[in-house]
KOLFIVO-404514 format. One record per residue (C-alpha): residue in three letters; x, y, z. Coordinates in steps of 0.05 Angstrom, whole numbers, padded with zeros to 5 digits, always signed. Example, Ala and Ser with C-alpha at 12.3 -4.5 7.8 and 13.67 -1.06 7.14 Angstrom:
2
ALA+00246-00090+00156
SER+00273-00021+00143
This chain:
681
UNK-00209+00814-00501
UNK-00139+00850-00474
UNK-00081+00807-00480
UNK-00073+00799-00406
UNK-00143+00755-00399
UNK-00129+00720-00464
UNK-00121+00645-00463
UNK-00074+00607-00522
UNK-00109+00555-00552
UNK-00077+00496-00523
UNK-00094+00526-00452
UNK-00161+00531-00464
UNK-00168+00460-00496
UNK-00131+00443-00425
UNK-00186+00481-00377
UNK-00252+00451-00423
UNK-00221+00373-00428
UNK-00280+00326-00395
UNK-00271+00305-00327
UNK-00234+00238-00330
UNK-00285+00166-00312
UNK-00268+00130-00247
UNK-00210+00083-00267
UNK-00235+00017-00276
UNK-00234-00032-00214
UNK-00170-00076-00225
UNK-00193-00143-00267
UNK-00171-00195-00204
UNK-00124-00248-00215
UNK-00112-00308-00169
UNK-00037-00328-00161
UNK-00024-00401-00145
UNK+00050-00418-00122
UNK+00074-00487-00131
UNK+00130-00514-00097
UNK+00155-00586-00085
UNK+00203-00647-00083
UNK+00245-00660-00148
UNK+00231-00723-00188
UNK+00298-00751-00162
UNK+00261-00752-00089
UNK+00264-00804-00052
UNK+00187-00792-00028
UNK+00174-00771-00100
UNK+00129-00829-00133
UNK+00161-00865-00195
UNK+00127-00831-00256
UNK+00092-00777-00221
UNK+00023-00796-00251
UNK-00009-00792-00176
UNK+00014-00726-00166
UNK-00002-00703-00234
UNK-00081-00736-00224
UNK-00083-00708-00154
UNK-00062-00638-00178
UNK-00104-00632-00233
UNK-00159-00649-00188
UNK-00140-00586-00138
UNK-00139-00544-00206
UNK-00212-00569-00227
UNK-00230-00550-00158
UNK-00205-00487-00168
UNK-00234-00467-00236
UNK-00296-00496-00203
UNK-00293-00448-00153
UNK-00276-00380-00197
UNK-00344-00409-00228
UNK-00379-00407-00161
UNK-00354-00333-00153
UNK-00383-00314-00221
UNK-00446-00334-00203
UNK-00439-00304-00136
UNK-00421-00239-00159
UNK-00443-00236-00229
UNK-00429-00152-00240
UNK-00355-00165-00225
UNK-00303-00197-00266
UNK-00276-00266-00232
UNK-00206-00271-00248
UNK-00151-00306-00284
UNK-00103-00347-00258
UNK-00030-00340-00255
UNK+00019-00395-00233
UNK+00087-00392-00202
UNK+00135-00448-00199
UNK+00210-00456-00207
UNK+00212-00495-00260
UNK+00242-00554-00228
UNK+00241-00631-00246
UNK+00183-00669-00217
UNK+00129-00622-00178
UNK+00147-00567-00220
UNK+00137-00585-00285
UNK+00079-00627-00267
UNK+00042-00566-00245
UNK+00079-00509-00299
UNK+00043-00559-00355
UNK-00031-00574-00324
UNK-00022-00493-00323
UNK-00001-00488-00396
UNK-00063-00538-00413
UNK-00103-00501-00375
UNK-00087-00427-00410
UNK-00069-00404-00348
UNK-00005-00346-00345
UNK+00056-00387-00331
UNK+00108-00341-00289
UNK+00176-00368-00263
UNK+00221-00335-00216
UNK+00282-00364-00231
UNK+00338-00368-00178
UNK+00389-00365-00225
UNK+00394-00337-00294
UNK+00363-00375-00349
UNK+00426-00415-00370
UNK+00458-00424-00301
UNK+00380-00448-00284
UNK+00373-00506-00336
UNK+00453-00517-00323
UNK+00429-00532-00258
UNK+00364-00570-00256
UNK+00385-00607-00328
UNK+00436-00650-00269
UNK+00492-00666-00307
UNK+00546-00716-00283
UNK+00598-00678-00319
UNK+00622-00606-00324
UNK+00639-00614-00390
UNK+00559-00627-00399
UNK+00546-00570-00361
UNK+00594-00523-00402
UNK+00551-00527-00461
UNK+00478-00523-00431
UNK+00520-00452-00396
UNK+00533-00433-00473
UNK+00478-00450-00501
UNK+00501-00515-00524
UNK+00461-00590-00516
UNK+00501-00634-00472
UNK+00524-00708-00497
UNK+00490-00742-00444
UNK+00419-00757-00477
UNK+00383-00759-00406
UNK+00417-00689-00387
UNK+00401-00665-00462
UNK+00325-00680-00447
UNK+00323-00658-00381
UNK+00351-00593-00411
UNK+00300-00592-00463
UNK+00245-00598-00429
UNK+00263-00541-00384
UNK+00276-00491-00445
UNK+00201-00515-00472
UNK+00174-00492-00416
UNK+00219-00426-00409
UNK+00197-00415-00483
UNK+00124-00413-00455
UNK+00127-00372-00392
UNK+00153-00306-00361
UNK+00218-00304-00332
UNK+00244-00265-00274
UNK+00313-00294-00270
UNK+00356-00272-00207
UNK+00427-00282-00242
UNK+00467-00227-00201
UNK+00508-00286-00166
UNK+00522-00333-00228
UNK+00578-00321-00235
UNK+00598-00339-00167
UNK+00560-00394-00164
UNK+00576-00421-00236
UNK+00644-00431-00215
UNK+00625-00464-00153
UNK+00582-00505-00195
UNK+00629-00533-00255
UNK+00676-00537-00194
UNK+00623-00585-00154
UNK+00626-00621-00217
UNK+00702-00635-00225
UNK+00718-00649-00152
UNK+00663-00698-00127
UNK+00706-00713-00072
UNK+00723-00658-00035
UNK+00666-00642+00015
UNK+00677-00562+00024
UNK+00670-00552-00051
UNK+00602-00598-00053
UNK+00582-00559+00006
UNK+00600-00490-00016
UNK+00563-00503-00082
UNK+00497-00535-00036
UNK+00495-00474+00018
UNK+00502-00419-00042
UNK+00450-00455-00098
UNK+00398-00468-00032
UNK+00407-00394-00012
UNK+00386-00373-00079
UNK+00335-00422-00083
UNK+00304-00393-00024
UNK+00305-00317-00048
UNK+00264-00348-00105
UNK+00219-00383-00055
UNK+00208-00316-00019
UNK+00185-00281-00083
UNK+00139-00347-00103
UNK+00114-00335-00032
UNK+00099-00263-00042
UNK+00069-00267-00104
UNK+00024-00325-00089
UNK-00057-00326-00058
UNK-00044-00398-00042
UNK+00017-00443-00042
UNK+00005-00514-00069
UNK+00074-00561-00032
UNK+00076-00624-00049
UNK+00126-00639+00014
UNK+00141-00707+00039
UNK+00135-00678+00115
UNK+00198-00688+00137
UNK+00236-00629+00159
UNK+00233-00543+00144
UNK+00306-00538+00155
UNK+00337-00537+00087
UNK+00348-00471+00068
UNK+00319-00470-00007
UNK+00276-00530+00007
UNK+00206-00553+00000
UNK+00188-00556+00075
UNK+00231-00485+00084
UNK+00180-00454+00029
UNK+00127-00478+00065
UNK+00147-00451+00140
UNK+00159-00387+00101
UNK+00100-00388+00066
UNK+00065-00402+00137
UNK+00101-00345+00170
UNK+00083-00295+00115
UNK+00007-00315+00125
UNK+00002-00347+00061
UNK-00039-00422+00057
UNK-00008-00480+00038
UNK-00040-00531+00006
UNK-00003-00598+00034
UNK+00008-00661-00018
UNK+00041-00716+00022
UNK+00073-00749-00038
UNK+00064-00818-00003
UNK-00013-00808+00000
UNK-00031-00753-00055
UNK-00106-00768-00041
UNK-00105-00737+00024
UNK-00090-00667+00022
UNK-00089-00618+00076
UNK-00096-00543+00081
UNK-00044-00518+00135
UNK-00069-00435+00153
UNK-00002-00426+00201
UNK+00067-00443+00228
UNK+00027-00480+00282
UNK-00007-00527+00239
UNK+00061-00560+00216
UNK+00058-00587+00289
UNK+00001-00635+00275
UNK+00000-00628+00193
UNK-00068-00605+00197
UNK-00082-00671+00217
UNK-00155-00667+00241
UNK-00188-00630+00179
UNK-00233-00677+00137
UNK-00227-00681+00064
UNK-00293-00637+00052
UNK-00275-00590+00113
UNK-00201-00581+00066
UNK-00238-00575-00001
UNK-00285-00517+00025
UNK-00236-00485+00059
UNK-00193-00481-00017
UNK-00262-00458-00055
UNK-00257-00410+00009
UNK-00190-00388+00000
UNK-00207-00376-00086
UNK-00263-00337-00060
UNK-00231-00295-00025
UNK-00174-00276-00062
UNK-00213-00255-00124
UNK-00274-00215-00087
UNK-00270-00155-00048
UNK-00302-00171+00024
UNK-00371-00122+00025
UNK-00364-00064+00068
UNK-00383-00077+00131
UNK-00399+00004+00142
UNK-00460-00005+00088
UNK-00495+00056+00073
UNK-00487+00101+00014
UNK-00424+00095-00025
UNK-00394+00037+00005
UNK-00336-00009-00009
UNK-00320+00001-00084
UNK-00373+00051-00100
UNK-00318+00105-00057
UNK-00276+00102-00115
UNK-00329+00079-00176
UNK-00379+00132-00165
UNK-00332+00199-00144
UNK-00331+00256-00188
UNK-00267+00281-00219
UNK-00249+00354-00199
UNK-00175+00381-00225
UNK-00173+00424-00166
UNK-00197+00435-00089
UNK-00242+00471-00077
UNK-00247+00533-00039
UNK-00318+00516-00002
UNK-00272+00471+00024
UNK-00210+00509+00051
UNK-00224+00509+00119
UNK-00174+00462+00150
UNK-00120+00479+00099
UNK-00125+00554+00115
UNK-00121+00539+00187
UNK-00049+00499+00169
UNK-00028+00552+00121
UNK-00041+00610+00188
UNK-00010+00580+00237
UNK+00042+00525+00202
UNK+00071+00578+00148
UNK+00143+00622+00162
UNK+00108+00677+00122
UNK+00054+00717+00109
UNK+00058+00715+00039
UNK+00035+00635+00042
UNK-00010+00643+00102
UNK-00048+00688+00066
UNK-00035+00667+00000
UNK-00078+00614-00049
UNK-00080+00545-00022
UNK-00119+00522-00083
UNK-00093+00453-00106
UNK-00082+00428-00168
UNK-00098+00349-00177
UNK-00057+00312-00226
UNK-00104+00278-00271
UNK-00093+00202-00283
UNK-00082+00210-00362
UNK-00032+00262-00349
UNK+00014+00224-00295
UNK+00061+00175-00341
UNK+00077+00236-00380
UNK+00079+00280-00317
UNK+00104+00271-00245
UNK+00118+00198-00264
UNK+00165+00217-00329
UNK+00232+00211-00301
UNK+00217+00147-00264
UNK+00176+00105-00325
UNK+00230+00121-00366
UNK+00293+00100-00309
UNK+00246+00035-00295
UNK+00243+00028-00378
UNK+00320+00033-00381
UNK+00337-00012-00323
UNK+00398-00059-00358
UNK+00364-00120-00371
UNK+00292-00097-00350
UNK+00226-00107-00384
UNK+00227-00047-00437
UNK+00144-00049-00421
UNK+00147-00047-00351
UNK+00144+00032-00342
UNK+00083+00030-00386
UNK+00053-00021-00344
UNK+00061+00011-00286
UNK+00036+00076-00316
UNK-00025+00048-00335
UNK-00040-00010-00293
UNK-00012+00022-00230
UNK-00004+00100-00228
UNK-00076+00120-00262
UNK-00107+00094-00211
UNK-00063+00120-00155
UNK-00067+00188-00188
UNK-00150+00179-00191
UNK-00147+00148-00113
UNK-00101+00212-00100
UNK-00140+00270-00127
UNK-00205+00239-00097
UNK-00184+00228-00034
UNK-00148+00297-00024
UNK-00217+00329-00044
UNK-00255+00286+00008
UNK-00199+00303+00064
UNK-00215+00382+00045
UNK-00289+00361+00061
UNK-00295+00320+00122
UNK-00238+00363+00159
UNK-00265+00432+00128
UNK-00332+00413+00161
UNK-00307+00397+00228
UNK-00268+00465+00237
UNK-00331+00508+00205
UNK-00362+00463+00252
UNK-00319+00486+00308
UNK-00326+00554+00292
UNK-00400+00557+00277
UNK-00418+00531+00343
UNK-00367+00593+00387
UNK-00401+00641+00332
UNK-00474+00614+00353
UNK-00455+00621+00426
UNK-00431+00693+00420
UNK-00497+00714+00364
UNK-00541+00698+00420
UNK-00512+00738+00469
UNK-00479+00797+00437
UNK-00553+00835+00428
UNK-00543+00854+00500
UNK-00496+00918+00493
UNK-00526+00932+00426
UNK-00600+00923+00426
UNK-00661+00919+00473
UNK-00689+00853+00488
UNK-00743+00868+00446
UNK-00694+00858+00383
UNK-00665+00799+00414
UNK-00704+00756+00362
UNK-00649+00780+00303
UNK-00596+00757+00334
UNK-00628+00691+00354
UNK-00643+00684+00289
UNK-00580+00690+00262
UNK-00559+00636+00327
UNK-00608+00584+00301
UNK-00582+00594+00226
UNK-00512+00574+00253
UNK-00537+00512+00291
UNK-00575+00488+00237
UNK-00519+00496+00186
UNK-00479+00452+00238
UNK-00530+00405+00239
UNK-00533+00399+00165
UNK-00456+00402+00153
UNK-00458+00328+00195
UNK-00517+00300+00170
UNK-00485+00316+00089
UNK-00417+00283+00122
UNK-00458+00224+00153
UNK-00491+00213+00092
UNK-00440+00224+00045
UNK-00388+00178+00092
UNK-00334+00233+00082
UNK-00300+00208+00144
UNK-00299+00133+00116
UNK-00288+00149+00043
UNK-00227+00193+00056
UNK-00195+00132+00100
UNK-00213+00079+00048
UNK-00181+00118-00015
UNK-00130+00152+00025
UNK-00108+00081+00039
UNK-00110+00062-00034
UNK-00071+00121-00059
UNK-00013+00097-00003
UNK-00008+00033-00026
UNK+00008+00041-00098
UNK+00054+00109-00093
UNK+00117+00071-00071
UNK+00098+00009-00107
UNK+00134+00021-00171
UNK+00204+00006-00148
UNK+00169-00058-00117
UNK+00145-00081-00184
UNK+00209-00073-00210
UNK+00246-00115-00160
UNK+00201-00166-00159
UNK+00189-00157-00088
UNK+00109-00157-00058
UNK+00074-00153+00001
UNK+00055-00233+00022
UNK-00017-00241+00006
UNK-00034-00259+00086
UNK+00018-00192+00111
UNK-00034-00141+00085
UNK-00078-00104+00138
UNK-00151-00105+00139
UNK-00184-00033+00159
UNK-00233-00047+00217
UNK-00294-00034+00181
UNK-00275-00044+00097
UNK-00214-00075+00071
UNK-00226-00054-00005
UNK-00170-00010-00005
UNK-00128-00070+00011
UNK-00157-00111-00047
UNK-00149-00056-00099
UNK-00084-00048-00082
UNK-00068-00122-00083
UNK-00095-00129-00156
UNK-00077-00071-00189
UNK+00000-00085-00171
UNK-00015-00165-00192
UNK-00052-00138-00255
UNK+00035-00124-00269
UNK+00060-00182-00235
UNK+00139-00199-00235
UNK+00171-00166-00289
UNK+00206-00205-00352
UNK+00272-00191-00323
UNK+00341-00204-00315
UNK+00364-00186-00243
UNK+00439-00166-00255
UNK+00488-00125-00223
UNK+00479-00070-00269
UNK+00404-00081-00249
UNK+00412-00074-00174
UNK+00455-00017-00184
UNK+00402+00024-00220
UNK+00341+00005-00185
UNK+00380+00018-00111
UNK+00398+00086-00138
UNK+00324+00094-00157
UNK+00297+00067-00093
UNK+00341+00123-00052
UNK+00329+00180-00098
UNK+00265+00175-00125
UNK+00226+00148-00063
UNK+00264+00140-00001
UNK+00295+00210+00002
UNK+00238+00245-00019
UNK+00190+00216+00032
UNK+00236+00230+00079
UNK+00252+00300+00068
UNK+00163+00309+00057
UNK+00156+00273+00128
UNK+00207+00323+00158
UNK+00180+00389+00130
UNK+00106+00362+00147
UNK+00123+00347+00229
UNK+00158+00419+00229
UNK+00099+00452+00193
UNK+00052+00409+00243
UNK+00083+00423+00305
UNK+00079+00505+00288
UNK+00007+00492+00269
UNK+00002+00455+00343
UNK+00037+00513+00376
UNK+00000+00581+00346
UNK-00069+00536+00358
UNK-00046+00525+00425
UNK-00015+00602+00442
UNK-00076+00633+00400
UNK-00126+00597+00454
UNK-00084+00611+00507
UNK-00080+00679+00498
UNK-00163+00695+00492
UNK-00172+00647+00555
UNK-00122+00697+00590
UNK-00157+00761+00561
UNK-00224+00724+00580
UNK-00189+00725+00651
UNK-00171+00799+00642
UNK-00235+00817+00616
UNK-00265+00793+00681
UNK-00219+00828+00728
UNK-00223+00887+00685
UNK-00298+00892+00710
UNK-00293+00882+00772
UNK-00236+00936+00788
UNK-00296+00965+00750
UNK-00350+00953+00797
UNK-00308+00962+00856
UNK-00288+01031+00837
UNK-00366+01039+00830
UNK-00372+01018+00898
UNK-00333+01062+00925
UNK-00354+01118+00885
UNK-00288+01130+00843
UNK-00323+01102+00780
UNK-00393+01134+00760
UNK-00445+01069+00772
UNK-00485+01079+00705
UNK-00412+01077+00667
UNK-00407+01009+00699
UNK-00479+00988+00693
UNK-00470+00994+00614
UNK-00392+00967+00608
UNK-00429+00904+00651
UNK-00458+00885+00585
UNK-00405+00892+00541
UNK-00358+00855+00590
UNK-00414+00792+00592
UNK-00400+00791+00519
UNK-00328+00792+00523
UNK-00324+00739+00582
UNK-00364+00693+00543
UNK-00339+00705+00474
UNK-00266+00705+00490
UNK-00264+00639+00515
UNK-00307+00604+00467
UNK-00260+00622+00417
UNK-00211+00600+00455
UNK-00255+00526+00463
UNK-00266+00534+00389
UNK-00191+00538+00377
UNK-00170+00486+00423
UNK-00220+00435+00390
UNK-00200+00449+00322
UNK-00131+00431+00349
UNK-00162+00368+00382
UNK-00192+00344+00325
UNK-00132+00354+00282
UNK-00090+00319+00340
UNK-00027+00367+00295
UNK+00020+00353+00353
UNK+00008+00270+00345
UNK+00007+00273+00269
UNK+00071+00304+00272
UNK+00104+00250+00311
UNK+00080+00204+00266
UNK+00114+00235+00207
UNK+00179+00249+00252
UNK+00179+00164+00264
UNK+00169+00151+00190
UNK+00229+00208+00174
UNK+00272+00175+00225
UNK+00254+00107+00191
UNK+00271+00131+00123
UNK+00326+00164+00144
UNK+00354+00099+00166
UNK+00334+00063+00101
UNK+00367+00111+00066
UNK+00433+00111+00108
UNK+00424+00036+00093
UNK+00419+00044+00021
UNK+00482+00093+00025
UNK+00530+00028+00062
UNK+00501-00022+00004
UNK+00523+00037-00053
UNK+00592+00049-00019
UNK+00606-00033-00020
UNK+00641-00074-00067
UNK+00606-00080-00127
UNK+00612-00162-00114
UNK+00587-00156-00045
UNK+00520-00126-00085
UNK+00464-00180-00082
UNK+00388-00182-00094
UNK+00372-00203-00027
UNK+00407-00138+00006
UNK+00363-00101-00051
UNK+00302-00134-00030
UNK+00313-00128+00039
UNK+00315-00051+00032
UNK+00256-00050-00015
UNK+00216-00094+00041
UNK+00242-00027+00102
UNK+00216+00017+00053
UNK+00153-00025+00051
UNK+00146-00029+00133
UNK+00154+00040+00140
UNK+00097+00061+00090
UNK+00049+00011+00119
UNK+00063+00026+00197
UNK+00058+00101+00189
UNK-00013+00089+00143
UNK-00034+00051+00207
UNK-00011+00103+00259
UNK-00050+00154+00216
UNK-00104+00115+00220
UNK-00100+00096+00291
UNK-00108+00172+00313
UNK-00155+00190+00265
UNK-00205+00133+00264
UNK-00249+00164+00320
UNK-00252+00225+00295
UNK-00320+00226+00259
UNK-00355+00281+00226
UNK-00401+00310+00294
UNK-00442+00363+00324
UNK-00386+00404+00366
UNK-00412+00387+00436
């Protein structure tokens, strides 16, 4: 063996590793937030023993449920369940300890930071009180002290993500509520900053949440921070609430949307309400079945796909048709357009690298976060990846060879005529039946295979979770009623859902320091980087548009010459300038031509309708405009004050970011939804 064809040992143990399994379906979780008057409510009953009784009965019904679904679907795991509450006095509590009881994963997304949290909710009459719960000190009051105790038993026993960024701010305002009673702008200064905080946690309760559980006296959704504001909010983001009127516990009501706080879901019976919850747990656990059916539906697009580290070049068709007519040079349209798929063990230590380790390093982060995400998160968007860029070379390979089989076909069966006598004519019929048969048998292996659907569904999947990390990080989600459901499967959606729940909020402290990092991340590491892709795709698409469009211009206007050419031809012949049996014999060669030339032409201009370049490119010229605006966005919020730096700016930005990936997955989808794997006719 030479030196040149000689592989080192660690290469060769790379090119023989087994192809990696199909990472395992996320293990579902359903997320229950729980929101609600304090105990010092006027609606709120004395003890709380009604609410606590009624609640635990919605949380049998619930477990009783997940049972159901085990039955139901007893070759897929049922879930856990994962509460969210603020950790409030009164409904809070109630519903953070039937969780603990229960085993379930207690989460709290504080809107403060831990000691500016229990400062708060502890309600101390005096700021000297409220000093030493700040410094980690008990108060002297013994009804603040056990207030305050009771919330750091239940801190000790969940996971925190605690906004502090603004406690400073608001701790002064605070101790400064304290020591001037009196004086109504300080009382409401303190009010209108602690309720807009509140509400940012509401928001991420909301966002995290399958189902909201409010126990809300009715009244009014105006308080920003408030019960009924949570559950307008929760309404609006298409999240269920699950009404308890505190002055009749018993009678619970599911409310679906914003509408239904018109009447309170008023008409629903008590067994109507308690199906629709076992409904709602149902649901959120179990992927819908594809409605497509047929081979390799729903899940099995991901469980049963085969591994492959690189495309394939069987199935180069459509990239070789980008690479001629969308590359500046020869060199690359011409070149290899193999690609190389990043295999899901190799991405945390890969591509991922630099950002596991910034999201690992984020002041006052979750050290295991990055991991996480690595494993939880970016394995599986690195399997969803490589598999769905192999089943995009397929299904859009097929439809050009397609293309190009049926103007070949047309031309085999005519192009015996200046070569052969029609006694041959069977060869090249022959070799025209070959070609329509391999057509026929290209669709009826994309049919059968669902190329068309399976790229969609895992393409959809692999969108999802590539920008999710910096949500993770931030705490910030897609509400469980905002995600879209595909016309025909909504898996991708579910496996999404669960594999970024499987990481949940993080065990954070959401500083200033915090922001700072995770913005900077958000612009360089995502937002930038999409933005300069989408711009050199829509120039790459709109060349690959243009030479499709001149190359069939060009043989339907040499089709045109070809015509005229023969009959200058024959009309020389006629009047004797041209020698007839010259003519009689070009005649032939001319049929060819005038039929040949523009097929190719058709065949051309249908490739370049099926791979609508010119629309795709728009697309990706919107979402680079988008981004570009996010990221000018981002720039403003960097060149600020650092004081002026807030989490719900952050979030905000995060959520763009979020509406941009989504819309442009749907305008993808919208143009290329029709475009099955068919016979070109």
């Amino acid at each position: 063996m030479t030196e040149g064809n000689a592989l080192t040992e660690t290469q060769a143990a790379a090119d023989f590793r087994p192809y990696p399994s199909a990472e395992s379906i996320p293990h579902p979780r359903l997320a229950i937030g729980v929101t609600g008057h304090r105990a010092s409510h006027p609606s709120f009953p004395g003890d709380g023993a009604t609410i606590e009784l009624q609640m635990a009965a919605i949380f049998d019904t619930i477990d009783s449920a997940l049972g159901e679904c085990a039955a139901q679907f007893p070759d897929r795991a049922t879930g856990t369940i994962r509460l969210h509450t603020l950790a409030s006095d009164g409904t809070d509590q109630i519903a953070a300890h039937l969780a603990i009881l229960r085993e379930w994963e207690l989460v709290l997304p504080l809107p403060f930071g831990r000691a500016l949290n229990a400062a708060i909710n502890a309600r101390p009459i005096s700021s000297l009180d409220a000093t030493a719960i700040l410094n980690g000190k008990p108060p002297r009051d013994p009804q603040v002290a056990g207030r305050n105790e009771a919330i750091e038993k239940l801190e000790s026993r969940a996971r925190l993500f605690e906004l502090e960024d603004e406690d400073e701010r608001i701790s002064a305002l605070f101790l400064a509520s304290l020591d001037h009673e009196s004086d109504a702008k300080i009382q409401k200064d303190f009010a209108l900053a602690a309720s807009a905080r509140s509400a940012l946690a509401g928001r991420i309760l909301v966002e995290q949440s399958d189902l909201v559980i409010a126990v809300w006296d009715g009244h009014s959704t105006a308080d920003v921070g408030g019960t009924g504001h949570t559950v307008a909010m929760a309404l609006e983001l298409g999240a269920p609430v699950l009404w308890i009127d505190p002055a009749n516990p018993a009678n619970w009501r599911i409310l679906q949307a914003p509408e239904a706080l018109a009447e309170c879901g008023g008409r629903s019976t008590m067994a109507e309400n308690e199906e629709w919850l076992r409904s709602i747990v149902i649901g959120a656990v179990q992927p819908e079945p594809s409605k497509t059916g047929g081979r390799l539906a729903g899940l099995a697009a991901l469980e049963a796909a085969r591994w492959r580290d690189h495309s394939s070049p069987t199935a180069h068709a459509f990239r070789r048709v980008e690479a001629m007519f969308g590359a500046k040079r020869w060199g690359k349209r011409l070149g290899s357009i193999t690609q190389t798929y990043e295999r899901p063990d190799d991405i945390a230590e890969g591509s991922a690298a630099p950002l596991i380790d910034a999201i690992n390093h984020l002041p006052g982060g979750d050290p295991l976060l990055g991991e996480r995400i690595a494993t939880l998160v970016l394995r599986r968007f690195a399997w969803a990846d490589g598999i769905s860029a192999h089943l995009s070379d397929r299904y859009r390979s097929g439809m050009v060879i397609n293309f190009l089989l049926g103007a070949l076909a047309i031309i085999s069966g005519i192009l015996y005529l200046p070569l052969v006598g029609v006694e041959q004519k069977w060869v090249f019929a022959s070799i025209e039946f070959v070609m329509l048969l391999l057509i026929i048998l290209i669709t009826i292996h994309g049919t059968y295979e669902r190329l068309h659907g399976r790229w969609f569904e895992t393409r959809r999947a692999a969108e999802y979770l590539r920008h999710s990390p910096l949500m993770l990080a931030l705490g910030v989600a897609r509400a469980a009623g905002d995600w879209p459901r595909g016309t025909k499967s909504y898996w991708p959606e579910w496996y999404a859902r669960h594999a970024l729940r499987a990481v949940g909020l993080p065990r954070a402290r959401i500083g200033k320091p915090y922001l700072v990092e995770a913005l900077a991340l958000l612009r360089d590491r995502h937002v930038l980087p999409q933005r300069d892709y989408h711009q050199r795709k829509a120039a790459e698409l709109n060349r690959v548009h243009e030479g499709l469009d001149h190359l069939s211009g060009a043989l339907f206007i040499l089709a045109v010459l070809s015509v005229a050419s023969y009959l200058v031809l024959a009309a020389g012949a006629d009047m004797a300038i041209i020698e007839g049996g010259l003519v009689t014999h070009a005649a032939k060669v001319f049929t060819v031509l005038g039929v040949a030339l523009p097929t190719l032409g058709g065949a051309l201009a249908g490739i370049r309708y099926f791979g609508d370049f010119e629309r795709f490119a728009a697309i990706s010229e919107v979402a680079a405009e988008k981004l570009g605006v996010v990221a000018d966005r981002i720039a403003l919020l960097q060149r600020a004050p650092l004081d002026r730096l807030d989490y719900r700016h952050v979030s905000e930005l995060v959520h763009a970011t979020d509406e941009v990936v989504f819309n442009e997955i749907q305008n993808w989808q919208a143009v290329f939804s029709g475009k099955r794997i068919t016979v070109p006719a």
